[in-house]
N, C-alpha and C positions, 0 to 999 in steps of 0.2 A: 477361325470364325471372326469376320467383323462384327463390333456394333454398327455397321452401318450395312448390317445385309440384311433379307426377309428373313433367314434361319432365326437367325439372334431377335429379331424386333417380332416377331408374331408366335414363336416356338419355342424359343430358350429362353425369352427373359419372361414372358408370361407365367409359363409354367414355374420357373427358378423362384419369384414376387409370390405367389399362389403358395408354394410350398413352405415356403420362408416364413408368409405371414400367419400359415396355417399352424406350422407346428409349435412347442413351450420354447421360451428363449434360451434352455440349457441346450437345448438342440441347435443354436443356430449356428454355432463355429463348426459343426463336425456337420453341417446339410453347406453351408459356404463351401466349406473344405472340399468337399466330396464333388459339388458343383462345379467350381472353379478348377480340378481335376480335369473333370468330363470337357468344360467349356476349352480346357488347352488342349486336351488329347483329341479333339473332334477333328484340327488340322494339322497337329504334330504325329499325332500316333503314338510310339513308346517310347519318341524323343523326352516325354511326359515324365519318366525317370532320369533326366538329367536334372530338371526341376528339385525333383524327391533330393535325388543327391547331395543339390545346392543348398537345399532346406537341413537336410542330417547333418552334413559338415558342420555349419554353423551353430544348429541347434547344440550341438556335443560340444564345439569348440565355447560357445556359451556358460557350458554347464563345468568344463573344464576351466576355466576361466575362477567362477565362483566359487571352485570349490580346493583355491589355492595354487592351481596349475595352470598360473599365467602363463611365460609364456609359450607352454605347449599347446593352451587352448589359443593362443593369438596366432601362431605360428600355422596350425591345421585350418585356422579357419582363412586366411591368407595364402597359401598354399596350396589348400583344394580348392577355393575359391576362381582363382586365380589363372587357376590349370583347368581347369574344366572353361573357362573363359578364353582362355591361348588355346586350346586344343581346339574346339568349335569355331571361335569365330576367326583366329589369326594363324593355324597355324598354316595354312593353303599361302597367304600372301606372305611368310615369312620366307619358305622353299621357293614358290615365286620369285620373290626378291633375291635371295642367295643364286639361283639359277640362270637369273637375268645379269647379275651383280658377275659372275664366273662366265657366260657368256660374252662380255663387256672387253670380258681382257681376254678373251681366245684361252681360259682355263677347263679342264679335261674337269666332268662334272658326273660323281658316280649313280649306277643305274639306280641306287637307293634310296637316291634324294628326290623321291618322286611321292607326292602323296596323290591319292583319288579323291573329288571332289566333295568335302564335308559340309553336310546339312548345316547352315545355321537355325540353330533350335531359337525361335519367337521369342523374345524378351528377356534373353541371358545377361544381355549387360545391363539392366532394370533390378531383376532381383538377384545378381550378382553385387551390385551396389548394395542395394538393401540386405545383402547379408553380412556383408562387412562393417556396414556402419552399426546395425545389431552388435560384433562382436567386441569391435572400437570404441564402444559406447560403455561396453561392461568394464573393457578394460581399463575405461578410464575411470570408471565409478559412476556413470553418469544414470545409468540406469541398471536394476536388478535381471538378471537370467529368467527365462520365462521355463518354469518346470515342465510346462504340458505341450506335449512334439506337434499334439491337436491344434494347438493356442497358434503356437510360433509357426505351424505348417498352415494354418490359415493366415496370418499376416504374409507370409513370401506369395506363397499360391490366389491371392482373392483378385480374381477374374478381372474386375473395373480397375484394379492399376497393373495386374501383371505384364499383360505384353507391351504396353508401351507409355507407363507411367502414367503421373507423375511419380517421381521416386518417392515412395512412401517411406519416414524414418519410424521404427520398433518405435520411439518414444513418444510421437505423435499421435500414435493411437493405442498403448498400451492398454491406457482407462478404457476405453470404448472396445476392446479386445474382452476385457473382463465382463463388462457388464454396459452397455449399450440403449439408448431407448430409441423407440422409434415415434412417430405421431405424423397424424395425416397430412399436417403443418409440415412437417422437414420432408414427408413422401411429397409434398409438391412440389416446392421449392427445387427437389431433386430431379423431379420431374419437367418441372422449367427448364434447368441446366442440361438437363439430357438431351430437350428437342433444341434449344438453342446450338448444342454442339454439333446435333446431327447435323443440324440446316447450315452451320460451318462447312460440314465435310463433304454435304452432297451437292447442296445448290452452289457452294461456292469454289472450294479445295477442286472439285473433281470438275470445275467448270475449265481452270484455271492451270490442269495438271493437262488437260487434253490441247491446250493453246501451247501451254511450253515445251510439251511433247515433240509437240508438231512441227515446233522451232528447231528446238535442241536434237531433233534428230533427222533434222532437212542439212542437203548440202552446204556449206559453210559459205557456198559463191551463190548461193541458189536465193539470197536475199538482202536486202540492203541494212546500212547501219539503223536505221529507225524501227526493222522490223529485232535485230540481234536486242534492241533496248525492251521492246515490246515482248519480246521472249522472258528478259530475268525480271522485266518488273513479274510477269505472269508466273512466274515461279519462286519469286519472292511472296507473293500473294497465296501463292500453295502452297507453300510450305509451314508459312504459319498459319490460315486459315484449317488446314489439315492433321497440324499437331495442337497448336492450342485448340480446337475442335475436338479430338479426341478427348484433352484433360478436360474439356468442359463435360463431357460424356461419359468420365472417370467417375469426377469429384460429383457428379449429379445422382450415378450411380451408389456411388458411394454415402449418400445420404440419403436414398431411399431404404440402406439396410442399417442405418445409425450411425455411418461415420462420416467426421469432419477431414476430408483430406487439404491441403493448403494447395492456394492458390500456385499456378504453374506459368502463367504470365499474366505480365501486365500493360499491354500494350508498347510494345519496343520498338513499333518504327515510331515514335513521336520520341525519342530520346533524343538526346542534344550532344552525344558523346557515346563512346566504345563503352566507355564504365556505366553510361547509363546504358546503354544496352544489354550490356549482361546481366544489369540490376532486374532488369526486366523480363528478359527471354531465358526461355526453361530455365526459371528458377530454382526446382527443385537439385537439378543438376549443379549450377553454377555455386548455390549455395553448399554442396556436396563436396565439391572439388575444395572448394573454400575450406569448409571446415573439418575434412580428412586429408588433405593433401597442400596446400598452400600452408595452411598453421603451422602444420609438423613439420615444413620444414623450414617455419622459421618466418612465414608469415613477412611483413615489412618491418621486423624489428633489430635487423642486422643493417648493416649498408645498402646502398644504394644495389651495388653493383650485384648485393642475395637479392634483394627482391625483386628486380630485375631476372636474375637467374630464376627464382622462383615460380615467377608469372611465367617465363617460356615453358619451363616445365611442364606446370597446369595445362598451361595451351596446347601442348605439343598433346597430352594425355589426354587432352578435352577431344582434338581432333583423332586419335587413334580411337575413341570411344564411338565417335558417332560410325566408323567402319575402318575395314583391314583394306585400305589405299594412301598411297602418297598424295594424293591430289585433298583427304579430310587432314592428313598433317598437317600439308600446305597450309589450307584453310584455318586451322589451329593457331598455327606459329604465329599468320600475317595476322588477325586479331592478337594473339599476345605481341606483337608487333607494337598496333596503333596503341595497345593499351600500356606498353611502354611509353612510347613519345608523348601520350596524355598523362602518365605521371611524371616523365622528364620537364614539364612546364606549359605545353599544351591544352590539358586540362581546365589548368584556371586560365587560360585565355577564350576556351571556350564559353568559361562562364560569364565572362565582361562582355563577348559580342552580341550585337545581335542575333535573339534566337533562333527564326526563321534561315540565317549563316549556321550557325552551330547545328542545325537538324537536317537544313541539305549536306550537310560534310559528314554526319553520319550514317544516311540514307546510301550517300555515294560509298563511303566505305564496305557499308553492307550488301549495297549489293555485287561490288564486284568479289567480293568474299565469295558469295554465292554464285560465282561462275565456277569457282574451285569445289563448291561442295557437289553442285548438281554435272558438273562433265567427269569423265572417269580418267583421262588421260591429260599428264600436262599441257604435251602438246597441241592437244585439241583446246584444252582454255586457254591458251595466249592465243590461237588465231582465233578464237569465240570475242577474247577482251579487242582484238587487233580490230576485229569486225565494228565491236562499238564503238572505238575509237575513230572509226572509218580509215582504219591503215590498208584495208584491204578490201578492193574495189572488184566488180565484175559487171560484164556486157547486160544491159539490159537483155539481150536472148536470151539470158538462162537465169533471168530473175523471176521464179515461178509465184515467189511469198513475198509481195510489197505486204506494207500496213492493213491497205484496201482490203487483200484477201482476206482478215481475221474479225474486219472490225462490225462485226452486223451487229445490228440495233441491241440484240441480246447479250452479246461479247460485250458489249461499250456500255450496258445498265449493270452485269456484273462487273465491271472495272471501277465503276463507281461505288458501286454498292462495297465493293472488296475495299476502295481507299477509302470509303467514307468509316466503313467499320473498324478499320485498323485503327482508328483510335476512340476514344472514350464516350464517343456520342451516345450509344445507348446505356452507361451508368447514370449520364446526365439526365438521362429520358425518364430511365427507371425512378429515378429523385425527384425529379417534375411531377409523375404521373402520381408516385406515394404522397407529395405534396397535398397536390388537385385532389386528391381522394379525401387528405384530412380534412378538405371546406368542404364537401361533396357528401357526408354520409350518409343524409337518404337515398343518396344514386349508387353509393357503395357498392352494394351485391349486383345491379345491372351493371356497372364501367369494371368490375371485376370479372364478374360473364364474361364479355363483350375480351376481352383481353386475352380469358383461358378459350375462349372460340379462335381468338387469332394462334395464340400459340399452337391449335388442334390443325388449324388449317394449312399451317407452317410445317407442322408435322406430316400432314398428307400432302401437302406441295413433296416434301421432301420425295416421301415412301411412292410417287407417281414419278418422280426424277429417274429413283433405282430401278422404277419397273420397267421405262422408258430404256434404259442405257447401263448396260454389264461392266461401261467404264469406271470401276470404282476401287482404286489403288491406295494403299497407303503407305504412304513416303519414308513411316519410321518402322516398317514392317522388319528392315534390314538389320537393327540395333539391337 
């Protein structure tokens, strides 16, 4: 089930809001729980027990943990965690890879080594993290085992971050797990976040997936280098418009039922560096990798030549995360790549130049990354980069997608609208407008009106978009 379908927006969340606010607050982790159940099994079906699974492990390895059986409880929780993540999402491209790998050198490859195509169950590498950092957390003392499988199976399971985050950590909303308030002040607020995100995903992401689509899976001769550029800006634009859109539809969620989840970006194409990039984009993640996997081992406190080791690591684990292909390793490595050379001395050169130099050289770096993350074959992305580069030329006869073809008046007001929003304009707008209000307070509740009417309208722009056009994919569905 999307939040960006009619099911969800007129049937599930109404009634899910209705229920919530109907019943005592001791009821509200075991009506969530129950909820966010129903909300995963609606398009998993009984994959809905691997979920369960992910959540017992943990919970028990938890409980083992506190009660002096370290590291048996670190060990199961790591373990089953782990393997229930390799089993669903990697073990298809691991025999893949061994079969093509034994292929290669003319090797004799037994009838066994065959698997049948495995579901990837929605949102396993989400609260697969979030279970482990749960477990990692006790074990290091950092937080207490949560007694009630009710508690802890509402935090892995709650709908608005499960399938595609932000990665929520056990310690961020322990307090708000116990005991919670709600008030019509934070229901709106969440409420803003919510339609804000949508009009992300529908007016902009799904304008922008349908353009790069079109690109990315047109003949390779079939269009010129300006239209190959006009492809990954447009998928650069989807991609974030479509995930930061989601978390904005998480976290907005997620304060209409009392909790504060943390911010999941911060505008990342205006960074000025690889490190500021990741400072920025899927935070929740970056910061994850950071502080369960970088620290342990060892963080930038050895030599050059660990942290360096270090950071490929990360990278290499960041790109097997996002999916089971060599083309998200790729992707992985060559960012822990740049972000080597910007700690070799580049870095601080980036800071001395001018800024407008240091944020085209990270724009250009991102986005040719993003030809590795969005084509599935190497092969196909060097002749995709060979295309920008214009190493690879074809007869006007069979150029069927010039620029001309894409760019109608509508296409070229969401391209603005898409670069204009990529960066901070409208927190700037939000600060202007709370300003203008504090001279303004006899007009208060009218310029307040007037504002909750645009947001309404913004909303229904959206909900006539989805009714218009069944195109409405989401890009981290895969994770």
């Amino acid at each position: 089930m999307l939040f960006s379908s009619a099911i969800f927006l007129f049937l599930f969340l109404p009634f899910f809001l209705l229920a919530y606010y109907l019943l005592p607050k001791r009821w509200h982790n075991a009506f969530l729980f129950a909820a966010s159940l129903c909300f995963y099994a609606w398009g998993e079906g009984p994959v809905v027990l691997v979920l369960l699974l992910s959540a017992l492990i943990n919970y028990m390895a938890g409980r083992l943990i506190e009660q002096g059986r370290r590291r048996a409880g670190l060990w199961l929780s790591l373990a089953g965690s782990l393997s229930l993540l390799f089993y669903y999402k990697y073990a298809n491209f691991f025999v893949d890879s061994v079969r093509s790998l034994a292929d290669s050198f003319a090797l004799p490859v037994p009838d066994s080594l065959a698997l049948t195509h495995i579901a990837l169950p929605i949102g396993i590498s989400f609260y697969t993290f979030q279970g482990i950092s749960y477990t990692l957390d006790i074990y290091w003392g950092r937080i207490r085992a949560n007694r009630s499988f009710l508690d802890y199976g509402t935090y892995v399971a709650m709908f608005p971050h499960q399938i595609a985050g932000p990665i929520v950590r056990y310690a961020d909303i322990a307090p708000e797990l116990a005991e919670r308030t709600t008030t019509i002040e934070k229901f709106g607020i969440g409420a803003e976040r919510f339609i804000l995100g949508l009009a992300k995903k529908v007016l902009l992401a799904n304008t922008f997936a349908s353009l790069a689509d079109t690109i990315f899976n047109a003949p390779i001769d079939s269009y010129p280098t300006a239209t190959a550029w006009l492809g990954i800006v447009a998928y650069s634009l989807q991609i974030y418009f479509d995930f930061s859109g989601y978390s904005d539809m998480a976290i907005g969620l997620g304060k209409m039922v009392g909790f504060d989840f943390k911010e999941n970006f911060n505008y990342p194409y205006v960074a000025r560096s690889i490190q500021d990039f990741w400072r920025r984009w899927h935070i929740s993640l970056s910061s994850w990798f950071r502080d369960y996997v970088y620290i342990p081992l060892g963080g930038n406190r050895g030599s050059k030549l660990r942290t360096y080791r270090n950071l490929l690591i990360v990278f290499f684990v960041t790109g097997l995360w996002h999916g089971a292909s060599w083309n998200f390793i790729i992707w992985g490595l060559y960012h822990g790549l740049f972000l080597l050379i910007e700690r070799a001395g580049l870095g601080k050169r980036l800071e001395r130049i001018w800024p407008p130099i240091a944020h085209a050289y990270t724009l250009l770096v991102v986005l040719v990354g993003w030809v590795f993350f969005r084509i599935e074959t190497l092969p196909e992305a060097i002749y995709f980069l060979q295309k920008m580069l214009g190493l690879r030329t074809q007869s006007s006869a069979v150029m069927a997608y010039p620029p001309a073809y894409f760019l109608t008046g509508e296409l070229v007001v969401s391209l603005l609208l898409g670069l204009v929003l990529a960066t901070p304009i409208y927190p700037s707008f939000q600060r202007g407008w709370e300003r203008w209000l504090a001279h303004l307070v006899p007009l208060r509740p009218i310029l307040n009106s007037v504002y909750v009417a645009g947001l309404f309208s913004l909303f229904v722009l959206a909900v006539m978009y989805l009714a218009a056009d069944t195109y409405n994919p989401f890009i981290y569905f895969r994770f």
